[in-house]
N, C-alpha and C positions, 0 to 999 in steps of 0.2 A: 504494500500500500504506500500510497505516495507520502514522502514527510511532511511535506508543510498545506496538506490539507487532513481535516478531521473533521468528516459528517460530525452532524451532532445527532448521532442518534439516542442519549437522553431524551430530548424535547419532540424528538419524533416518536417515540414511548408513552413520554408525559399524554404530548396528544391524542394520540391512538387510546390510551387510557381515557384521557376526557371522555372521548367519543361512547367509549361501553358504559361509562360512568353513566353520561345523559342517557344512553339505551336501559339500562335498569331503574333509572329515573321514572323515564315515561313508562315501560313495563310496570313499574310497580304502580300506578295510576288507572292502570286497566281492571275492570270489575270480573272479577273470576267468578262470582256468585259464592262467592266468603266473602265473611266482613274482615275487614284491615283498615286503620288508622291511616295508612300510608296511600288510601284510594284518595283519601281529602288534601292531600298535598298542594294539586295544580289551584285549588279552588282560595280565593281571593275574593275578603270583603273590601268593604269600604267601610273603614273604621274609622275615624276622628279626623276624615280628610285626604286619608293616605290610604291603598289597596292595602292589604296588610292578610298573611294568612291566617287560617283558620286556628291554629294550633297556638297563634298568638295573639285569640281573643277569650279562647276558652279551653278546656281539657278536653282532650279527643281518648273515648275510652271503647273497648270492645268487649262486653258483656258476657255474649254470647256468639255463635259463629254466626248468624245471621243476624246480627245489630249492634250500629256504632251510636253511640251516643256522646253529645260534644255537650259541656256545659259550661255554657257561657257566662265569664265572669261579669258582666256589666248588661243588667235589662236592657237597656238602650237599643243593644246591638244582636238581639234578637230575633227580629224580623229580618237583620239586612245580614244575618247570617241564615238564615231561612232563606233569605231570595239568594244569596250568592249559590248556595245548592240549587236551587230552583234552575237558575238558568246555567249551571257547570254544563252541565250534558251529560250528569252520571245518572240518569235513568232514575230517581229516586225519590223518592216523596216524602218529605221530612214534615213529624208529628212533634208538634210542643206542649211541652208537659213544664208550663214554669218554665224557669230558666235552661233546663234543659233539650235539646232538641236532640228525637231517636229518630235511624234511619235505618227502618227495615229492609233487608238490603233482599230483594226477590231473585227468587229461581229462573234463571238466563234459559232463553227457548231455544233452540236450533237457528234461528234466524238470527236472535242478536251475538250469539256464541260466533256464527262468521263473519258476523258485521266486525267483532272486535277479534277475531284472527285476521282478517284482512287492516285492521288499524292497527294491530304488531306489526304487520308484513309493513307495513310504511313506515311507521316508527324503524326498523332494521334497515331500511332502506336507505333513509336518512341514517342511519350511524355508518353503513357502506358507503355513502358519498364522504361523508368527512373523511374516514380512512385515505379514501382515496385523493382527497384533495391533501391530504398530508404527506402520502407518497409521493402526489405529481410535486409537491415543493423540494421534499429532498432530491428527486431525477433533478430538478432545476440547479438546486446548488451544484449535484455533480456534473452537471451537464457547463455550470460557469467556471468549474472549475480544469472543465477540461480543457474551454478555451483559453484557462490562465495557467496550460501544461499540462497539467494530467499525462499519464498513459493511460493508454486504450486499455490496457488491462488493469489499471488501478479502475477505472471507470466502470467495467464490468463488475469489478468485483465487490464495488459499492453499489454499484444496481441490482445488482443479487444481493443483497442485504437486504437495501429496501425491502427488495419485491419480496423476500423471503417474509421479511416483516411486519409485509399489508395482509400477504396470503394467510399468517397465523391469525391475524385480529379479525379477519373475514370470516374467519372458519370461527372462531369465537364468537360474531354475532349471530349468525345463523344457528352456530347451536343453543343462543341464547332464545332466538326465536322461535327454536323446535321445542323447547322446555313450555317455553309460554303458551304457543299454541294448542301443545299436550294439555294444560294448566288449564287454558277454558274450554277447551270441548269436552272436559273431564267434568261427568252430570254428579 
């Protein structure tokens, strides 16, 4: 390998980690027909002015497997944590009891079970492109550096790095996405 250049494949790591990091982000957001704490993540009120999530207006608790229950420290916000569920998109019809609001979390039919196998397949999709957009940055550094010297076989042999690189994180989100999809067609 050439001496005075050194991919930095740290930060091509770091990245490609980003990337699976936001992918089990958003997985963990998708409704399996369990309750989990961690479905109410994306969901954002409007508290005191500012969007501000659920988890820091009130305690998000899981009971039982079919019901999450948040309980909100300040009546106030209430209702505008009732509407924030209302319009998330998570399917779900949130019951106020007092300050706190239960959300019976229903048995997923055949049709929404693929609606939300095909929103993983996008989600996966999306963390496929970033990979990829982080590989095509490193081909660039090696490809500038070729024109600043390189040999053709230092060149290779850092593009098989890369490519070695992308191809593991690739295969790592797909089989992230074979788990999830097993996850909700599982009745």
């Amino acid at each position: 390998m050439s001496d005075d250049f050194e991919l930095d494949t740290d930060d091509l790591t770091r990245r490609m980690d980003g990337a699976m990091t936001n992918l089990k982000t958003e997985f963990a957001s998708l409704r399996t027909g369990r309750a989990s704490a961690s479905m109410l993540e994306p969901v954002q009120v409007d508290a005191y002015g500012s969007m501000t999530p659920i988890n820091q207006v009130g305690t998000v608790n899981v009971p039982e497997p079919r019901m999450v229950t948040i309980n909100v420290w300040d009546k106030a916000l209430v209702g505008k944590v009732e509407k924030a569920i209302r319009e998330s998109g998570l399917g779900i019809n949130p019951q106020l009891n007092g300050t706190i609001i239960m959300l019976p979390i229903p048995e997923l039919n055949e049709e929404r079970r693929r609606e939300l196998g095909k929103v993983a397949g996008q989600y996966a999709e999306n963390a496929r492109v970033s990979i990829r957009n982080v590989r095509r940055d490193g081909m660039d550094q090696i490809k500038k550096a070729k024109g600043d010297g390189m040999s053709e076989d230092d060149q290779k042999l850092w593009e098989g790095e890369v490519q070695e690189m992308t191809d593991d994180y690739i295969k790592k989100v797909d089989e992230a996405l074979a788990t999830k999809q097993e996850e909700i067609m599982q009745v």
